[in-house]
Structure formats: C-alpha cells, structure tokens
FIDOKE-840842 format. One line per 8 residues: number of its first residue (from 0); for each residue x, y, z of N, C-alpha, C. Coordinates in steps of 0.05 Angstrom, whole numbers. Layout:
residues N
NUM = X,Y,Z,X,Y,Z,X,Y,Z  ...
//
This chain:
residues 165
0 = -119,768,1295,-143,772,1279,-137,760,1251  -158,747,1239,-153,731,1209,-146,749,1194  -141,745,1171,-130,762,1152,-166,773,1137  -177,746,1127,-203,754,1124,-229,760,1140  -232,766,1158,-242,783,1177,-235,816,1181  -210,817,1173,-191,846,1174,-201,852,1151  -190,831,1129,-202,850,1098,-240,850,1096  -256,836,1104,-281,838,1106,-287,860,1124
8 = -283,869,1136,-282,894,1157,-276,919,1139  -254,913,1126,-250,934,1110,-266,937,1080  -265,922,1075,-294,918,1056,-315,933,1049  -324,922,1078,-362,928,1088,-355,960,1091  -331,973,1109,-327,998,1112,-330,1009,1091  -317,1002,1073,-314,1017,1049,-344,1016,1038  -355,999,1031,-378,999,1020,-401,1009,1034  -400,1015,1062,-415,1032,1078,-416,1055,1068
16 = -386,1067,1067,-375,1095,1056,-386,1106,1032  -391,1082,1016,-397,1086,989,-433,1091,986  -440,1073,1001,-468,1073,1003,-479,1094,1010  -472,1109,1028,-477,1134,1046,-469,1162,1011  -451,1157,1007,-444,1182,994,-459,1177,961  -473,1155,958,-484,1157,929,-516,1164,941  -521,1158,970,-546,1162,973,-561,1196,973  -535,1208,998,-536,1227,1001,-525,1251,979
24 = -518,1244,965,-510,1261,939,-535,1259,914  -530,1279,904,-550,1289,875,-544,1289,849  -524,1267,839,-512,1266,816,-516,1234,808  -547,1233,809,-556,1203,790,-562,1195,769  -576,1229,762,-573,1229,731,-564,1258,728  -550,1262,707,-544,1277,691,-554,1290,664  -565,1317,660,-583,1324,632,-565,1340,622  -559,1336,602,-547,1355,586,-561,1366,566
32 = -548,1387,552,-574,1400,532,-561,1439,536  -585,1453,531,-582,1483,530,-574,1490,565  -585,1475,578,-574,1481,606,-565,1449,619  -555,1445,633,-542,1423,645,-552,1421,680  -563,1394,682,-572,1399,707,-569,1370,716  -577,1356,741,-571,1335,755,-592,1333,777  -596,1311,773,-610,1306,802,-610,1270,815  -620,1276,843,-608,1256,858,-640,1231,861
40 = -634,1229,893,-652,1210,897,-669,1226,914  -660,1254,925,-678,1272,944,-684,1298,930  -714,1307,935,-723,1333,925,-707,1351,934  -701,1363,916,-688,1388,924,-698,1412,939  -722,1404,927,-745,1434,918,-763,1431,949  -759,1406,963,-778,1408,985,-806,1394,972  -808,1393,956,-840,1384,946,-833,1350,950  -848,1333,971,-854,1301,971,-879,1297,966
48 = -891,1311,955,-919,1299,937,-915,1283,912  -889,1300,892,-892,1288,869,-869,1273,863  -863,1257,885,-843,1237,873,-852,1210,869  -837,1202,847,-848,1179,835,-843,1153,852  -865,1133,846,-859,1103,865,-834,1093,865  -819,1084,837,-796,1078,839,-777,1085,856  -778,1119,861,-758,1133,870,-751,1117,897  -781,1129,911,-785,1115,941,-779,1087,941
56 = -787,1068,927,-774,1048,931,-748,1040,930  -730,1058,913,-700,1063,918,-686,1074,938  -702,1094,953,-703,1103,967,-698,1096,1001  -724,1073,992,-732,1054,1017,-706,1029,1015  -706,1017,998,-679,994,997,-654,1006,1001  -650,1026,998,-618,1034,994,-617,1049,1028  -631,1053,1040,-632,1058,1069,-631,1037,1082  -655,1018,1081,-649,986,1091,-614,976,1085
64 = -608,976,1059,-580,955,1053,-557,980,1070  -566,1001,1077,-548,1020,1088,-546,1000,1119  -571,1008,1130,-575,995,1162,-561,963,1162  -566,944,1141,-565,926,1145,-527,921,1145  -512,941,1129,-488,937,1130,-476,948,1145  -483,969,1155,-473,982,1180,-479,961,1209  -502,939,1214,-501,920,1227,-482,902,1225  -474,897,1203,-457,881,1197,-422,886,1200
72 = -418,908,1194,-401,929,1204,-385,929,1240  -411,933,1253,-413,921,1272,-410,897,1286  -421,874,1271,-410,859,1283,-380,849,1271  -377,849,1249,-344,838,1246,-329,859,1267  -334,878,1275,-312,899,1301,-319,886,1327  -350,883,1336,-343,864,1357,-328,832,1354  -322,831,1331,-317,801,1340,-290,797,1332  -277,829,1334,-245,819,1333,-239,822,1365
80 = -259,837,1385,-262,832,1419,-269,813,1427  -250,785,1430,-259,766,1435,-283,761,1467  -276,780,1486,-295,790,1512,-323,802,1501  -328,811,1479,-349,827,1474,-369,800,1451  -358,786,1443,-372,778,1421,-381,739,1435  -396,725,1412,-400,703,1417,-377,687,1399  -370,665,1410,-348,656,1391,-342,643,1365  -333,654,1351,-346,648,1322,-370,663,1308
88 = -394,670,1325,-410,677,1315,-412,709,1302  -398,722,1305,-394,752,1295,-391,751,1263  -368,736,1252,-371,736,1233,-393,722,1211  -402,702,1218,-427,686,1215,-455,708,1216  -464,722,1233,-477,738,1229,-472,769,1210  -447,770,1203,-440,789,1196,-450,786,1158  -437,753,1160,-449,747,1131,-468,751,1127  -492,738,1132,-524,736,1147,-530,766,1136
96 = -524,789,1147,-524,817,1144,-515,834,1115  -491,827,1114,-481,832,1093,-492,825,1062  -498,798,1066,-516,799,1031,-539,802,1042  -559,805,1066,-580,816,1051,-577,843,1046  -560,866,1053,-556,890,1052,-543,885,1020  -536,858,1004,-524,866,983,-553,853,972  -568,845,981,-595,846,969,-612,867,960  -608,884,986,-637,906,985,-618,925,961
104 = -592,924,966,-583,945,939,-588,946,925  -586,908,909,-581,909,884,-617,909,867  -636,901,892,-671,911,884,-663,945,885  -660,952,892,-654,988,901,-640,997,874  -616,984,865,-609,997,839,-617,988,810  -629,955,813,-654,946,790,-666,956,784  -685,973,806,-705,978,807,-702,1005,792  -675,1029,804,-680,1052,790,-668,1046,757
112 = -654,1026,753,-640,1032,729,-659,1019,712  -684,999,721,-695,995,704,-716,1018,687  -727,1032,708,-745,1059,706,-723,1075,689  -713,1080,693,-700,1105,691,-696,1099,658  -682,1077,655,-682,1061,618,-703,1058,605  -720,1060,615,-734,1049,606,-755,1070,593  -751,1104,607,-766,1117,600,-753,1140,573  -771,1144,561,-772,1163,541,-753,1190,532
120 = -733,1181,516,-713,1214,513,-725,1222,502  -715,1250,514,-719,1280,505,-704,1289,487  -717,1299,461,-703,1310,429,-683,1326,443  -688,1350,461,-670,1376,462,-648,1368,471  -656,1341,510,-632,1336,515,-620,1308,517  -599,1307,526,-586,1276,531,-580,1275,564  -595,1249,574,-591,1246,598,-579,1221,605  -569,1219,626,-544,1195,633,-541,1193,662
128 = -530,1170,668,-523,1166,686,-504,1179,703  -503,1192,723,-484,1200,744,-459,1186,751  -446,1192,773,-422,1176,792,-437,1173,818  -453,1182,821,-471,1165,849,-481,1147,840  -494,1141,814,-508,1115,810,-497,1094,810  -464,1095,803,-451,1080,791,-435,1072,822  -441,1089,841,-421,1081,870,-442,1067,880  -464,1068,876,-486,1055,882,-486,1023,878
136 = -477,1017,855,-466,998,844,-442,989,858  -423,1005,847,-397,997,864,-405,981,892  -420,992,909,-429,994,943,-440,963,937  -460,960,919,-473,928,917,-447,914,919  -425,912,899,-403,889,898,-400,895,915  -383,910,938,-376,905,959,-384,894,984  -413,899,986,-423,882,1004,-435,848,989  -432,847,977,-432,811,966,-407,810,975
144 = -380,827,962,-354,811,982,-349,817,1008  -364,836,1020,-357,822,1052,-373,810,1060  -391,799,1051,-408,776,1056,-397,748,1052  -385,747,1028,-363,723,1021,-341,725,1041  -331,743,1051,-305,746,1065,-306,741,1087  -333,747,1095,-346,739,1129,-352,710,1123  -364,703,1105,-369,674,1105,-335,663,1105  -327,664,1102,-291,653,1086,-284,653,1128
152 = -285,679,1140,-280,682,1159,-291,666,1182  -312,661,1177,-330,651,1198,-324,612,1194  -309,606,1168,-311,569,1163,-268,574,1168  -258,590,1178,-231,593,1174,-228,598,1210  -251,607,1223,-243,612,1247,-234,582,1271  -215,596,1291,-202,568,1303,-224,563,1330  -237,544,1336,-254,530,1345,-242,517,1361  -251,519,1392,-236,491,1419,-256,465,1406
160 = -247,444,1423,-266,424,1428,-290,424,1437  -300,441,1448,-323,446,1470,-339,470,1449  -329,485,1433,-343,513,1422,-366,489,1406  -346,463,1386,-357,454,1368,-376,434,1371  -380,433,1394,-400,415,1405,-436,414,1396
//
C-alpha cells in the first residue's frame, strides 16, 4: 500500500472524527457574563420552530461534507483490497469526494462565522467562539488534505500496460 493512500486514509479518518465531534457537541459559542453558558448547532430545548436560517444551513452542509467524507473514507479502504475495488480508481474517486466534503464545510463554517460576526454584542456579556467551531475548521483542512493526498495517490499509483489503455 502507498505511503500516500495510508496517510490520506488516515487523514480523512481523522477529519471524519473531527467532523462528527464539532457537529455533535454544544460548545460553538461561548457567553460569558453574570452566568456563563454555550451553545451548539442543536436545540437543546427541543423547540425547531425558532432556529435561525443560517443555523440550518450549517446544519445542512456540515452533514453533507460529513456523508461526503465518510464516502470517501470508504473508498480509499476499499482500494487498499485490490479484489474489492476498480484499479486505480478508489483513490481518484476518493479525491472527487473529499474536496467536495471540504467544500460543503468550508460554505458550512463561512456561512456560520459570517452570521455569527457579524451580529450585535451584548453590553452585559462577551461571546466567542468555542473548540467545536474551531474543530470544525480544523475538519475543513483536513479534508482538502486528503483530497490532495488521494489525488498525490491516485497520479503515484502503479498501472499495467492494459489498465492504461
């Protein structure tokens, strides 16, 4: 197995990992002030009437670039089974996968960091950014590099006479 296929594998894992745990966690923003509180990308409270567009559209992209890298995920593992995969082609689609899942992120975390800046402090408190927002982030670079790494993999892989036809 290539060296970059192994580290793009490990990559995309990682940034799967990452994606998953800034989604599902509630520490995006941070309020400080007379009480200290945090909240995520999901109601806590049960109420989905009053969440704002942005949210959902963060919402909606950061679930897509989830699916899309976990496809991708997928295929760099089938295609270290040379019996299971097409030849060459695992990593090649894996790229394909990989940046657009580093697409829908980085609309997914534009999108909230532009809202979110953009709106109006509060005298009493100071609000900030979390460590999920920021793994959120983190999760984008990593899938642009296993997208580079799958691409690197996929123009590095060894080819018969007959594959390249």
């Amino acid at each position: 197995m290539e060296p970059c296929r192994s580290l793009a594998l490990l990559v995309g894992s990682l940034g799967l990992v990452f994606a998953l745990v800034a989604i599902s966690t509630d520490v995006w923003i941070v309020v400080m002030g007379n009480v200290s509180s945090h909240s995520g990308l999901w109601p806590s409270d049960g109420k989905l009437d009053n969440i704002k567009g942005y949210i959902r559209v963060t919402q909606s992209f950061c679930i897509l670039a989830t699916l899309w890298v976990l496809v991708a995920v997928g295929f760099l593992v089938l295609s270290c089974v040379p019996s299971l995969s097409a030849p060459a082609r695992g990593p090649l689609v894996a790229t394909i996968m990989a940046f657009t899942a580093a697409l829908s992120m980085l609309v997914a975390m534009a999108v909230y960091t532009t809202e979110r800046w953009g709106e109006t402090p509060h005298q009493q408190f100071q609000t900030f950014f979390g460590w999920s927002f920021y793994l959120g982030w983190v999760s984008t670079l990593l899938f642009l590099c296993t997208g580079a790494l799958s691409l690197l993999a996929h123009f590095r892989a060894h080819r018969t006479d007959f594959e390249s036809l």
